[in-house]
N, C-alpha and C positions, 0 to 999 in steps of 0.2 A: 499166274492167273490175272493179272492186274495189267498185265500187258496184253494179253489175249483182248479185256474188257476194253483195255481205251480201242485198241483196232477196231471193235464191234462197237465200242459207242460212236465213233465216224461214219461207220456204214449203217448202221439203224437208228440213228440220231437219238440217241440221250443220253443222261449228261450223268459223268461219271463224280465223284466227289469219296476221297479218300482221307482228306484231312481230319472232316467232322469238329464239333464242339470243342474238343483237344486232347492233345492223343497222350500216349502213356497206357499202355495192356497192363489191367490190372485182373483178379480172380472174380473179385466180386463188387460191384459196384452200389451203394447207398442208393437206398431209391429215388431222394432226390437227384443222384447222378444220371440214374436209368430214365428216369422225364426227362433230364435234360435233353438228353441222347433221343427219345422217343420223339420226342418235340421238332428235336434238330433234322432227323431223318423225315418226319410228316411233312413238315415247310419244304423240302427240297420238292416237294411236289411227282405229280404221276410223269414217268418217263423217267425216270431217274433212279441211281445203283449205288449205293454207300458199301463201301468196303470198309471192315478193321478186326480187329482182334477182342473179340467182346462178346463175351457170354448171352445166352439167347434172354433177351427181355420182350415180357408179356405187354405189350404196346394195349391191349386192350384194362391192364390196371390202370391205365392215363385218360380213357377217355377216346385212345388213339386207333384207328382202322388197323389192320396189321398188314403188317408188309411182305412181299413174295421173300421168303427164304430159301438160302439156297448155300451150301457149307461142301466142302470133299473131307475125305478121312484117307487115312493114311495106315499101313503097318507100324502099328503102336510100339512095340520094339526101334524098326528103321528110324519112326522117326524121333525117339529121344536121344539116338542116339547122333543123327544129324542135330538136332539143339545142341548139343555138347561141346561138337567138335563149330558149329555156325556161334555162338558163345565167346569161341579163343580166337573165330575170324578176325583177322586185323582191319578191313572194311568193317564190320560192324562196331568195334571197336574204337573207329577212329570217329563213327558217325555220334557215337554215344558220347564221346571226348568234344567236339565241335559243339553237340547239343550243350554239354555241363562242361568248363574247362576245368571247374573245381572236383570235378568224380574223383573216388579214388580210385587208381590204376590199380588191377589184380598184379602178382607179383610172375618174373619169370618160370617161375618151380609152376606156378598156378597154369601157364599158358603151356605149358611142356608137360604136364600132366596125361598120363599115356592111359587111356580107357579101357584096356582091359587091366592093368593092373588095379585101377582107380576100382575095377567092381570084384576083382577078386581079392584085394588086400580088405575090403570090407568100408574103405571110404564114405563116407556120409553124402556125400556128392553122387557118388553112382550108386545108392541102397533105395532100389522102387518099393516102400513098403507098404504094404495092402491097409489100409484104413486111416492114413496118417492124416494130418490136416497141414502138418504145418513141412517145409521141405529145408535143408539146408541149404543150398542153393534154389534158386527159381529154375525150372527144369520144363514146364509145358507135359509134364505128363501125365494130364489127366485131358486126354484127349475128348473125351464125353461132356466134360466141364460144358465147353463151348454148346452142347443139345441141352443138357440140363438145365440150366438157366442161373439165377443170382441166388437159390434158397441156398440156406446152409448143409442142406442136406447133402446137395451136390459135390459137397469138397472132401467129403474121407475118399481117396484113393483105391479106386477097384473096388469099388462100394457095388454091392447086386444091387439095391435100395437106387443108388446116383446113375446107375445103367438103366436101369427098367424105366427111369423116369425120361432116360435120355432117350429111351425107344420111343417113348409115349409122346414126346416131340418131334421126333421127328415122323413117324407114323400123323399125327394133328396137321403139324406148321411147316415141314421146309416140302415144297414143292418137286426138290432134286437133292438129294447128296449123293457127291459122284465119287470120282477118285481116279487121280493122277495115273495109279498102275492099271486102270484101265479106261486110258486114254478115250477110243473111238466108240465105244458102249457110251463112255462120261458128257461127250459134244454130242452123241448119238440124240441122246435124253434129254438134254436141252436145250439141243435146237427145236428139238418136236411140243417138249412142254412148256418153255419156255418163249416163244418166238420171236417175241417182242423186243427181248434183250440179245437173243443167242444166235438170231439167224445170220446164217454162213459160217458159221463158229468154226465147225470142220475145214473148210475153206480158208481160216485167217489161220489156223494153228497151221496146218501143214506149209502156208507160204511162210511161215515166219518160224516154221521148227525149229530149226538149228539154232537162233537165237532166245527161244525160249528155252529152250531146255539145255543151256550154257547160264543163262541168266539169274538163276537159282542153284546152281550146281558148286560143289565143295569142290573142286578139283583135287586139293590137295588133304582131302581124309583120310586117315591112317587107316590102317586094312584094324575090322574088329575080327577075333576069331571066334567060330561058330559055338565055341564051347560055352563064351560068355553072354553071345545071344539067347543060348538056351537056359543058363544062370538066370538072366532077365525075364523070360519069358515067362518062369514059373507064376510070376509075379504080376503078368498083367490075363490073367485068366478071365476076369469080365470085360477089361477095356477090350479085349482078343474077341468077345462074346459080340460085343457094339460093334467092333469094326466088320466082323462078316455079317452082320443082319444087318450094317447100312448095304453092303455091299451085294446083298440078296435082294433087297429092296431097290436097287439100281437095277440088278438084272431081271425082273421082275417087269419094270417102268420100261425096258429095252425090247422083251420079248413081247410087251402087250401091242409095243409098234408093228406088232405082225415078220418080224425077221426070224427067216428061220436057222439060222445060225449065228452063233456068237462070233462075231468078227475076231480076227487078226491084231492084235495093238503091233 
């Protein structure tokens, strides 16, 4: 996505800015953190697209205009289970290493850790359990986290309460949530609502395909078998709920462009 935007910020001139105040993805942010952040994004001024990993904050507690939002979502299964195996990448790994020389290194046994045994021996690392707050490892799956915003309410896990609230935002504030598996519905939507930022979008991903979609890609994932995605799956029942009502709400914003059939990805 980050490469899609700088291409489009070339051609519709404005200014992309992914660093921010500084970085570090954290759950929940202190409100003085969430001003800072609020502050940081207003000063970048009109024309301009802050990307990062940060829970949705209410810019209007500051005093602050709000800003166009715009988020994708993903198969809440696929993707914890890409975190998992993106976690043992030795690229990220090595990036995390250069950042801290002093981290301590996860052990071999840890990096050789095989995921479907990891959810079926009952492992604390693969156990998605419905209300929890706190995780044994950092794991990104509370996908809804990111619409919900900084209340506490947001962080029990598969929470109805932390979903409903995450509809209610994004129905309010984000202008587009789109999604990767549907690629040409996803550019469709925001070239048209968004044009400012988005225009040719479809145009810059198809010349640069091959390279975006190698650019994020595990190559080397280990096969998970169907039996344990289904294990997992019991378990994200409302985050399952979130992801097809963003994803209804995309097709929704698609068909009201007057198209009379759902494209082809």
């Amino acid at each position: 996505m980050i490469q899609l935007l700088g291409n489009l910020e070339t051609i519709n001139g404005f200014n992309l800015d992914r660093f921010g105040p500084g970085k570090g993805a954290r759950r929940n942010l202190h409100p003085r953190e969430q001003e800072r952040v609020a502050d940081y994004v207003f000063r970048l001024g009109a024309g301009s697209a802050y990307v990062e990993h940060i829970a949705w904050i209410n810019f209007y507690d500051f005093g602050l205009p709000k800003p166009i939002y715009i988020n994708l979502v993903r198969d809440p299964v696929e993707r914890v289970i890409s975190w998992y195996f993106y976690a043992r990448n030795a690229y990220k790994n090595a990036w995390v290493f250069r950042k801290n020389p002093n981290a301590n290194l996860k052990s071999a046994v840890w990096f050789k850790k095989d995921f479907n045994e990891c959810v079926r021996s009952g492992d604390p690392e693969c156990q998605y359990v419905p209300y929890t707050f706190v995780d044994s490892t950092g794991n990104f799956k509370r996908q809804s986290l990111f619409f919900c915003g900084q209340n506490l309410d947001c962080l029990p896990f598969d929470s109805p309460y932390a979903i409903q609230i995450a509809k209610d935002r994004v129905e309010r504030d984000y202008a587009v949530v789109g999604s990767w598996e549907e690629t040409n519905v996803t550019l469709t939507v925001l070239e048209n609502y968004i044009p400012l930022f988005f225009s040719g979008a479809k145009r810059v991903y198809y010349l640069n395909k091959e390279s975006l979609e190698n650019r994020n890609r595990n190559n080397r994932k280990p096969y998970v078998a169907e039996d344990v995605k289904q294990m997992i799956r019991r378990n994200f029942t409302n985050e399952y709920d979130f992801y097809h009502f963003c994803k209804q709400r995309l097709f929704k914003q698609y068909l009201a462009l007057n198209h009379k059939e759902f494209p082809i990805n």
